[in-house]
N, C-alpha and C positions, 0 to 999 in steps of 0.2 A: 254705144261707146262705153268702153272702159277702162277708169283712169286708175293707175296703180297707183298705190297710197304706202308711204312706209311709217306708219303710225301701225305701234305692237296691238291697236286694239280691233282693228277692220283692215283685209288685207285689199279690196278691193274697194272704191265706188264705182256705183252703176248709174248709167243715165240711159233710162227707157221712156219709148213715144208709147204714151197711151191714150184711152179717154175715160174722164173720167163722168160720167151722167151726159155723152155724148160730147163733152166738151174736150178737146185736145189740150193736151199735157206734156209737159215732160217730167218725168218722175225717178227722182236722183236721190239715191239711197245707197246705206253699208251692205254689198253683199251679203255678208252675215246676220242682216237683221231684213232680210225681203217680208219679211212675215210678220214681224214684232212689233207689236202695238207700241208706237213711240211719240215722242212731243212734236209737233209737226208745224212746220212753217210755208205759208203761198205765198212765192213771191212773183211781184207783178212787172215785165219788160217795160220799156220805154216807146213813144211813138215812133213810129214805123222800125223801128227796130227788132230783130228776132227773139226767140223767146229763147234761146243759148246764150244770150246776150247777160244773162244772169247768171252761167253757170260759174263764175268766179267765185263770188259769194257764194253759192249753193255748194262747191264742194267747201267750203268753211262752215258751211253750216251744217253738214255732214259730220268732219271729223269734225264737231262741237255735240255728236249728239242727235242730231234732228234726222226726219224726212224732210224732203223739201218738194215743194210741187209749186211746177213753174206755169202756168195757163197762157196759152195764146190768146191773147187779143182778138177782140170783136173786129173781123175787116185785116185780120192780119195774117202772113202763112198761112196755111191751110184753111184759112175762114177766110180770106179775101175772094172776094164774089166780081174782080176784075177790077175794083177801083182805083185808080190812080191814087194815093191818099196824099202825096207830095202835091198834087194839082188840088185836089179838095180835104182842105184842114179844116171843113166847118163840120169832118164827122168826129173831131177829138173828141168835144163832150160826150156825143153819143157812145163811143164806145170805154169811155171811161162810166158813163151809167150802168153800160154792160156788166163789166167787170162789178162792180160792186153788186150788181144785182145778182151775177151766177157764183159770186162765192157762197151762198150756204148749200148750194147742188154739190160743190165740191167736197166744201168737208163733211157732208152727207153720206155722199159715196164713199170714202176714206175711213168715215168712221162706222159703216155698214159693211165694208171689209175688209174690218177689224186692225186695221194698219194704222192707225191714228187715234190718240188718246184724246178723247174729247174735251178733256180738259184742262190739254196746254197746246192746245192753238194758237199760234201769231201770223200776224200778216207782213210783209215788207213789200219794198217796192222803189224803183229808181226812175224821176222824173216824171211821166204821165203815171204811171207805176206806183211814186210817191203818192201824187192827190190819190191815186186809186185807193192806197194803202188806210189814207187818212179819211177817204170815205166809208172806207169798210172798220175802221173805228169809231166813226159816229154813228153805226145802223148796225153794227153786231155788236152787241154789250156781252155776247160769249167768250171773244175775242181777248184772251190773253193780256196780249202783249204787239207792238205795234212798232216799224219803223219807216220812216219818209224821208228819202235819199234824192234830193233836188228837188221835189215837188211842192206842193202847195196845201194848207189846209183851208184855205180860202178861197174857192172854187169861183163862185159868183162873183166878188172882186177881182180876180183874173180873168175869168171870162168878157166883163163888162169893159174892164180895161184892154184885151184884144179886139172887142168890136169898138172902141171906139178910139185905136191905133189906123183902124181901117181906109181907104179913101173915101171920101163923101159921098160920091157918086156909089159906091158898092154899099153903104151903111144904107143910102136910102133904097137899097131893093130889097134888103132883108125885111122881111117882114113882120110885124110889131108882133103878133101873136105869138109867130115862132119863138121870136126872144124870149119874151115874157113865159112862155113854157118851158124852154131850157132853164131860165135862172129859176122858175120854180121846182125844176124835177133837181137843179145841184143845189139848193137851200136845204132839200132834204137829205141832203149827206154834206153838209158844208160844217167841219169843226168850229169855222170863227162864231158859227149861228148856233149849235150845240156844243159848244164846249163842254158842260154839263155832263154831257152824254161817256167822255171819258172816265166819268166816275174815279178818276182816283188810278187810272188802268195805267203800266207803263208804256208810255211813248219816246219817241226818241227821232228827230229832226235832225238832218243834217243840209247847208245848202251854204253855196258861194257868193260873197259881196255884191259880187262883180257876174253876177249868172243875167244876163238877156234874154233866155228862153223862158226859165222860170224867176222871176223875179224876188231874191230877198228880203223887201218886203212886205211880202206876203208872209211870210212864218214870224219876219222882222214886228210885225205889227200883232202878230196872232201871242208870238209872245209875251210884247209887252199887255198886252191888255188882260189877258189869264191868266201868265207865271205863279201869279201868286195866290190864286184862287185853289181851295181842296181839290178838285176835279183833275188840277195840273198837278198835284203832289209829288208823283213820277214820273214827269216830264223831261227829259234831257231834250237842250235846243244846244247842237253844236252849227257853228260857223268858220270858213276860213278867211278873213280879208282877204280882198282880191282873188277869192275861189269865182272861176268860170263855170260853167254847166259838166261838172264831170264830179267825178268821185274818187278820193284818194284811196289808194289799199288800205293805208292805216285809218280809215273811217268804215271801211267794211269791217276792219276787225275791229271797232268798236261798237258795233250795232250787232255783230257777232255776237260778240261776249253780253251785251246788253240785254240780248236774247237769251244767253245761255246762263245769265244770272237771275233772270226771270222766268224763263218756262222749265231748267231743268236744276240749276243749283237749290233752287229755293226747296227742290225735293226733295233732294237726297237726305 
């Protein structure tokens, strides 16, 4: 697909399926720079939702400047291996582990052909996408710059509080071990547990009052307890009262520019 653009500096963008280190992609870029080692941002879709799902933002982040590579979901389009995921939600975590785990295969591959500057990577991401985002900021300390668009940096606190939303009779057949493994494999990408870990890096949080799916607060609380520590230095936490589970435009074009204040202004 290709979307005409009438910005005097790129006449086209381009949105190509590829893979990158066997993982599916889509890969949205300035015609005029298909080649050009540039600042590069992974942005991550939402649960069960498609990985086009992002391509709003991704042409803003285009004409701002960037490559943008959008990865498919562990279990999702072309990686779903048959499962229903609407009937079994207990693989969210799991493929939120996923993701954090195969981003550095990606910017691996990106930065092995030669299309990606290794040294302004950021990650984003909307809803599951978000925690993904904010996982892949407490386990990649290369990582730029960062944005979390409904999601969560408090992984295990949301987790513990969906299992225990659950009905009783379902709580008691999960299995104790199982638990205790998930909360331990997302403590090790959980921001509230390494805040630390942001080192000073910019982030930038955006999520609604009034959100059911991902809960407020969770960044509501992640906030207060860091804000003000060095680690949070460059932390932008925006909120809308009464914002539900969605995303306004004018908050993509803040996370836009946010990105484009940190990985490409700060260059020139």
């Amino acid at each position: 697909m290709v979307i005409k653009m009438t910005s005097n500096v790129f006449e086209d963008v381009v949105v190509r399926e590829i893979k990158l280190d066997d993982l599916p992609v889509l890969h949205v870029f300035a015609a005029s720079q298909a080649q050009t080692k540039l600042p590069t941002i992974i942005d991550y879709h939402g649960w069960t939702t498609q990985t086009s799902s992002e391509l709003v933002a991704s042409y803003q982040l285009v004409r701002a400047g960037f490559r943008v590579i959008l990865p498919t979901a562990y279990l999702h389009g072309s990686r779903n291996d048959g499962t229903d995921l609407d009937r079994h939600p207990e693989h969210f975590w799991s493929i939120v582990g996923h993701s954090v785990a195969e981003f550095p295969r990606l910017v691996q591959a990106l930065v092995t052909a030669g299309i990606s500057d290794p040294a302004r990577i950021g990650v984003m991401g909307t809803s599951m996408g978000g925690i993904t985002a904010a996982g892949v900021m407490a386990t990649q300390p290369d990582v730029v710059a960062g944005v979390s668009l409904i999601g969560s940096p408090e992984p295990v606190a949301f987790a513990k509080d969906q299992v225990a939303q659950l009905p009783a009779a379902l709580q008691a057949k999960l299995p104790a071990d199982l638990l205790t493994q998930t909360y331990t494999q997302l403590a090790s990408f959980d921001l509230s547990q390494h805040a630390d870990r942001l080192a000073g890096r910019p982030m930038f949080f955006f999520n609604g009052t009034a959100d059911t799916m991902v809960p407020y607060k969770y960044v509501h609380d992640f906030e207060d307890r860091f804000a003000a520590t060095p680690a949070l230095a460059q932390t932008t936490f925006k909120h809308l009262d009464g914002g539900v589970h969605h995303v306004p435009h004018k908050m993509h074009e803040a996370a836009v520019n946010f990105l484009h204040e940190h990985l490409i202004a700060t260059n020139e």
